[in-house]
N, C-alpha and C positions, 0 to 999 in steps of 0.2 A: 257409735255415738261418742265424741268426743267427753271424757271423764276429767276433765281438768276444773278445778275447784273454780267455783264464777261469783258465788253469793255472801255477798264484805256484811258481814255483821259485826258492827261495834270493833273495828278494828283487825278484828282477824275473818280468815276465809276458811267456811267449814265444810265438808262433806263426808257424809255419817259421821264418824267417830273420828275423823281425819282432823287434827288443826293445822294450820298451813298459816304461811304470815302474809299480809296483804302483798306482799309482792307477786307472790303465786298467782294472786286474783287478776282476774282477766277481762276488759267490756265485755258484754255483748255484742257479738256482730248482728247487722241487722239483716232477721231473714233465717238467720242461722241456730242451731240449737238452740233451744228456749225461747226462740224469738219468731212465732208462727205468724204474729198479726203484724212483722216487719219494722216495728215501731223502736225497735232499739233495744228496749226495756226487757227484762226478765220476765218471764211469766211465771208466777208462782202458785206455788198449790200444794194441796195432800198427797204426801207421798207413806207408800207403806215400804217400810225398811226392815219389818220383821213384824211376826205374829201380830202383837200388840203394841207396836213401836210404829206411828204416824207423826211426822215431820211436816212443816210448811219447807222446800225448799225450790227452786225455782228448775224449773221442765226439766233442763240439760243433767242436770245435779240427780236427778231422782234414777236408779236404776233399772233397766229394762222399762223405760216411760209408758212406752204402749202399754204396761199390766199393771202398773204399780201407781201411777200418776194419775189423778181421779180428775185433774183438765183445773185448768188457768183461774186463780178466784176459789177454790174451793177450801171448805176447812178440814179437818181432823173428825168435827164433829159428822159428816157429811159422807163418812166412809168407812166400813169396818176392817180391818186388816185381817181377821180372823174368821171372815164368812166363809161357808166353804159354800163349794160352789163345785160343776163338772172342770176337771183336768187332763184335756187329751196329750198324751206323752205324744212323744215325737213320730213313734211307732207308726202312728196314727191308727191304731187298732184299740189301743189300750186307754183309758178312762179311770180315774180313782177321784172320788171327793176328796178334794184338798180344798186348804184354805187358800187365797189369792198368792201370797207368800212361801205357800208349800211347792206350790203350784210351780212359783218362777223358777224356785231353785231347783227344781228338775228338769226346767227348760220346756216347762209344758207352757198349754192355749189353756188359758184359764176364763169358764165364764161363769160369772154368778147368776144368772138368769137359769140357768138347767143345773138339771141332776142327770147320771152318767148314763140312767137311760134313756131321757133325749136329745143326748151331744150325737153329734154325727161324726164321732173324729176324721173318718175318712173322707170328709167335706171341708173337716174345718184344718186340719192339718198340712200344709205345704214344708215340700224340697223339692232339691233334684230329680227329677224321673230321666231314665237315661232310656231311651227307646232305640232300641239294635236296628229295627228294618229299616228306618230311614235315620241311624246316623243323629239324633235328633235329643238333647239333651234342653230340659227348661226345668220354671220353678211351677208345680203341678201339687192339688189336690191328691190323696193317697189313691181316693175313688176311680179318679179324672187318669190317674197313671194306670191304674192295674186295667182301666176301659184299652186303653192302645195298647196294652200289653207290655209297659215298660217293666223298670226296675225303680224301685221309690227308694232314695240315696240321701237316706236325715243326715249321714256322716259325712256328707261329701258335698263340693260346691262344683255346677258343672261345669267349670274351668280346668277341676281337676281330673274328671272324668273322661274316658274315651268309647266314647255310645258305640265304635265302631260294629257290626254284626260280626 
């Protein structure tokens, strides 16, 4: 995700705690980061940047968007940043209640809808599986890898992999 300051507030361009001068600030391209409904414009929203710290700032801007970004139109009021909620680490074996926040910064699948006994991480967690018998390295389910008998690879991108047997 492009992390380049995008949203001109009153003259200066902010992201988190970041000031930056309008020149930093950038349009939006259309279509592109922040810009799902193609229309040019920013979308903006609830973003949680820590525990108790929610931000209105526009898609691109907000960190790790998919966990953190409550979607286009929403407010602060509309979102808790301190819910906890099931957190499947990368492992995808491993589950801890965290809050959404705790959550990211361990690089976990955060859902508030469940508690850790019933997340399925080995459903919900994908990487690399590098499978030896046929040479065959994809982005796979933990459950979905250990079925064909691969190697489930959180630390590794199968580019850099050699599945060879």
């Amino acid at each position: 995700m492009n992390k380049t300051p995008r949203c001109f507030i009153a003259a200066t361009c902010t992201l988190s705690l970041i000031l930056v001068t309008q020149l930093a600030c950038e349009p939006p391209a259309p279509g592109g980061d922040g810009d799902p409904d193609g229309d040019g414009s920013q979308d903006t929203g609830a973003c949680c940047l820590g525990v108790d710290d929610c931000q209105i700032v526009a898609m691109a801007d907000c960190p790790d968007a998919g966990i953190n970004f409550a979607g286009a139109d929403t407010t602060c009021d509309e979102i808790d940043c301190s819910e906890e909620g099931s957190c499947c680490l990368t492992d995808g074996e491993t589950c801890e209640p965290l809050s959404r926040v705790e959550c990211e910064a361990m690089d976990g699948y955060f859902d508030a809808g469940l508690d850790c006994v019933a997340a399925s991480c080995g459903d919900i967690v994908t990487a690399s599986c590098c499978v030896a018998a046929n040479s065959d390295c994809a982005i796979r389910s933990k459950n979905e890898c250990d079925a064909l008998g691969g190697e489930f690879r959180p630390d590794a991108d199968c580019a850099d992999l050699n599945c060879a047997p």
